[in-house]
C-alpha positions, 0 to 999 in steps of 0.5 A: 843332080846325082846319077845312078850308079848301074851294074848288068849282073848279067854282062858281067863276068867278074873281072875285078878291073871295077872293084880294083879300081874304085873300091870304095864304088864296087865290090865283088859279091859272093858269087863273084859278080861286081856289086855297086856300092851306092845306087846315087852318085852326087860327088863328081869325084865320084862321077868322074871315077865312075866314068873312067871305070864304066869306059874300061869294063870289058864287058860294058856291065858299068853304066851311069844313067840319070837319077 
């Protein structure tokens, strides 16, 4: 069972700590707001990357709810 991968386009202010971090699971869009790549995440590497970066968000933009 995969989760989906979430971003609050209106929480976040574009730090780039997201797409830094796991570029392969978010990227900053045009306007400079981070943009998940995949809505469903099954792979738990991907999961656990996914975690890790919603804990370090400063605005608490990133989560990762049930699919």
């Amino acid at each position: 069972m995969g989760r989906r991968l979430e971003v609050d386009r209106a929480l976040c202010f574009g730090t780039g700590l997201c797409s830094a971090t796991a570029p392969g699971l978010f990227t900053l869009g045009a306007d400079r707001v981070a943009v998940a790549r995949a809505e469903e995440l099954t792979d738990p590497a991907d999961l656990a990357l996914a975690e890790e970066v919603a804990e370090c968000c400063p605005r608490e933009a990133i989560s990762l709810r049930p699919a």
